[in-house]
N, C-alpha and C positions, 0 to 999 in steps of 0.2 A: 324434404327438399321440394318447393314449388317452384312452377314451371321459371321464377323472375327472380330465383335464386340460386350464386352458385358456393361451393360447399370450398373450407379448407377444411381438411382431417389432420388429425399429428397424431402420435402416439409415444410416448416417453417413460421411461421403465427411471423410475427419479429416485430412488435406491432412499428412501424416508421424503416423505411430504412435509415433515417435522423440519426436516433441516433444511429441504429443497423447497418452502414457502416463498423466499423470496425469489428464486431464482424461475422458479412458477409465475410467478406475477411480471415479471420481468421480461421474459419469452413471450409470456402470452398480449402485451403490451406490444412488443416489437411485430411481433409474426401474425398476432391477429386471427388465430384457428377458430374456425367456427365450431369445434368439434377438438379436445384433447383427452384421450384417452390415456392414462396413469398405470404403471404397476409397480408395484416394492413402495404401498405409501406407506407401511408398517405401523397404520394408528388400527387402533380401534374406532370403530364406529363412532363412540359418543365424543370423539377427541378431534373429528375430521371437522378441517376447518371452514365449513359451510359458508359461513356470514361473509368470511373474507374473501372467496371464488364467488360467491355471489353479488358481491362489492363490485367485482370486476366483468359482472353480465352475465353472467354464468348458471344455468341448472344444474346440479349435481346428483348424481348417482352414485353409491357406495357400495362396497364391503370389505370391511376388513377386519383386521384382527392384532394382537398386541404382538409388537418385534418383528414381526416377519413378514411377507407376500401382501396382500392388498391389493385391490383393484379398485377405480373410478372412471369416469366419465362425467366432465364439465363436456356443457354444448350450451348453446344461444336458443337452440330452440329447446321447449320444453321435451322433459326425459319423462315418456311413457312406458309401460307395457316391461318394466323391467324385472331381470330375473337373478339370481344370485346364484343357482344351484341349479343343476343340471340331472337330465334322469338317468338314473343308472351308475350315478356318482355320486357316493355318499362318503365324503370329503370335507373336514373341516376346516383346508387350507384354503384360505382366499383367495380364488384365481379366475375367477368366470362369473365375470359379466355382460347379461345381454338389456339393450333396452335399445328403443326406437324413437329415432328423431324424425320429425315431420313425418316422411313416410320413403327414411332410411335404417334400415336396421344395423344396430352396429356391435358388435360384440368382441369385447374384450379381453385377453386371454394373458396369463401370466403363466407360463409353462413351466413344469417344473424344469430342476436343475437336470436332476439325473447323476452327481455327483462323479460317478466312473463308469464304465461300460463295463458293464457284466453285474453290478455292483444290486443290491436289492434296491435302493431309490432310482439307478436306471429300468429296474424291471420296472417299477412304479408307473418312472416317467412314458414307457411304451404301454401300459397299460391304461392310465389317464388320456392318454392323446387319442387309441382305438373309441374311448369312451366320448371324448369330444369330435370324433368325427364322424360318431352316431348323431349326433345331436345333432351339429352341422347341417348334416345332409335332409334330418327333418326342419330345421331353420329355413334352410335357402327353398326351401320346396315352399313353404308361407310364406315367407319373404323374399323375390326372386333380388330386388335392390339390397342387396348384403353387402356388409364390408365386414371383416375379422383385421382385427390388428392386435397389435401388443409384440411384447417380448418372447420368443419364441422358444428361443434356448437353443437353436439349429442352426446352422450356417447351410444357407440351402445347396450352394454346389461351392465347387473349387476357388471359385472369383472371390466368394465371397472370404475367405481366408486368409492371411497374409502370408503365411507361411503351411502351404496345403500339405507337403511331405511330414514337418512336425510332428502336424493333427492328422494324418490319417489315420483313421481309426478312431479318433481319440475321442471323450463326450463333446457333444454338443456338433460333431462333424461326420459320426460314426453312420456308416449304412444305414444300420437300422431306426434311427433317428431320421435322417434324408429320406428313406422310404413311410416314416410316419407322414412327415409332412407332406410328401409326393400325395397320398392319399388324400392328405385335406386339398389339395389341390386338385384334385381329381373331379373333386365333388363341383367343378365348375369357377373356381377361384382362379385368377391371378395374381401371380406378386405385380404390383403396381408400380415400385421401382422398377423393375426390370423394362415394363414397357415402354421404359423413356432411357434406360441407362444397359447397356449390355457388356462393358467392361469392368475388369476386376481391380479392385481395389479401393471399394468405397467400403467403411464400416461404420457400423453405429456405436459398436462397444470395444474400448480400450481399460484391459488392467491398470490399477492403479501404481501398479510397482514393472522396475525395467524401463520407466521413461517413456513406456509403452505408447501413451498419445503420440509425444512428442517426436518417437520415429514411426508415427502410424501403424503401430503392430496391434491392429483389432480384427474384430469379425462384424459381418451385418447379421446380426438376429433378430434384430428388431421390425418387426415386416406389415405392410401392409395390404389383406389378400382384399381383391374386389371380385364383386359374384358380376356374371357373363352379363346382367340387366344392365350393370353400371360403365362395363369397362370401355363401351364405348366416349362414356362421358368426363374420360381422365384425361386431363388437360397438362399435367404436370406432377413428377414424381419428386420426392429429395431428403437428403438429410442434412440437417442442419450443425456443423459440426460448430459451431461459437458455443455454445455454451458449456461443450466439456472444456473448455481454455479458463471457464468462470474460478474463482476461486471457493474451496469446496465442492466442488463438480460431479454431480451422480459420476458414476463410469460410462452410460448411457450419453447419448445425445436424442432429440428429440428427432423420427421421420417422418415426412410429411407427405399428401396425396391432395391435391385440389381437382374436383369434377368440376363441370362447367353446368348451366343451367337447362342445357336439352334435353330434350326423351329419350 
């Protein structure tokens, strides 16, 4: 980001890139993100559709893998210094990408599920996250302009829940999960909605069954943190919920963070 530009960020967990192509093209038309970060595009590498986000102005960054997890990053400016794989994690599931735009860093995180609390894919899931907030914290130390976003898999407090009695406890709301993230926050991050919206009841993600959108029964997971360099220069936090109404519709909706162009 130079001094005579200002930045949109998004981040959208589009549950297949395969199916959610048009509906990609379609957002990024309307919304105009200088910056859209991807998870769950479930291609493989040599299947991602480059030519066609590059049609649309786009550099891309990959990795992914067949059926499952997948991460990207489309920006306008060129995608430098990127990394797929993290140290200390030697992990063949697609979920962590880092790479640097002008001279923002920005990294992309598809957390895992955690499937049940207590369960061996939740021990996973606290294990994997310990491991990316090592890394993190030597990130933001090179790069104090950081941004992390993606799909979380945590609903960071009570607000963010529709129903908090429910889920107490339950995955993706459970303590030990809130205390993972607390950490990654710790390391000098903010959630970036929050500094513009402090009441509850905004979500990113609505199950596909129980009508769930349609009476609002979701969570926000979907999150974008800013490192303490940038967060003065947050102009505007949100989610955009049009596109789960799309027919076909990730469960996800796209959140977005626009900085302004000062130091």
């Amino acid at each position: 980001m130079t001094h005579d530009m200002s930045m949109k960020i998004a981040s959208w967990n589009v549950n297949s890139l395969n199916v959610r192509l048009p509906h990609v093209e379609r957002w990024c038309v309307a919304a105009r993100p200088d910056v859209l970060a991807l998870q769950e595009t479930k291609l493989e590498d040599a299947k991602f559709p480059r030519e066609a986000l590059e049609a649309f102005g786009y550099h891309c960054a990959f990795s992914g893998q067949k059926t499952y997890n997948g991460v990207a990053i489309l920006s306008r400016l060129p995608v430098t210094d990127v990394l797929t794989d993290i140290p200390g994690l030697d992990d063949p599931q697609r979920r962590v990408l880092a790479a640097t735009l002008g001279d923002v860093r920005v990294v992309n995180l598809y957390v895992v599920n955690g499937q049940s609390v207590g369960s061996e894919k939740f021990e996973y899931k606290l294990r994997w996250l310990s491991k990316v907030a090592l890394f993190l914290a030597e990130e933001i130390r090179r790069h104090p302009r950081m941004i992390v976003l993606g799909d979380f898999n945590i609903a960071p407090d009570d607000r963010d829940v529709y129903d908090p009695a429910a889920w107490r406890e339950q995955i993706l709301c459970s303590t030990p999960e809130r205390e993972a993230l607390a950490r990654l926050l710790d390391l000098g991050f903010s959630d970036s909605f929050r500094l513009f919206n402090t009441d509850a009841g905004h979500y990113s993600w609505w199950d596909y069954r129980q009508a769930a959108f349609r009476r609002n029964l979701g969570l926000r997971i979907d999150l974008i943190l800013v490192g303490a360099a940038l967060r003065a220069h947050c102009r505007a936090a949100g989610i955009d919920r049009e596109p789960r109404t799309w027919e076909r519709a990730s469960d996800h909706t796209p959140v977005t963070l626009e900085l302004d162009d000062g130091r």
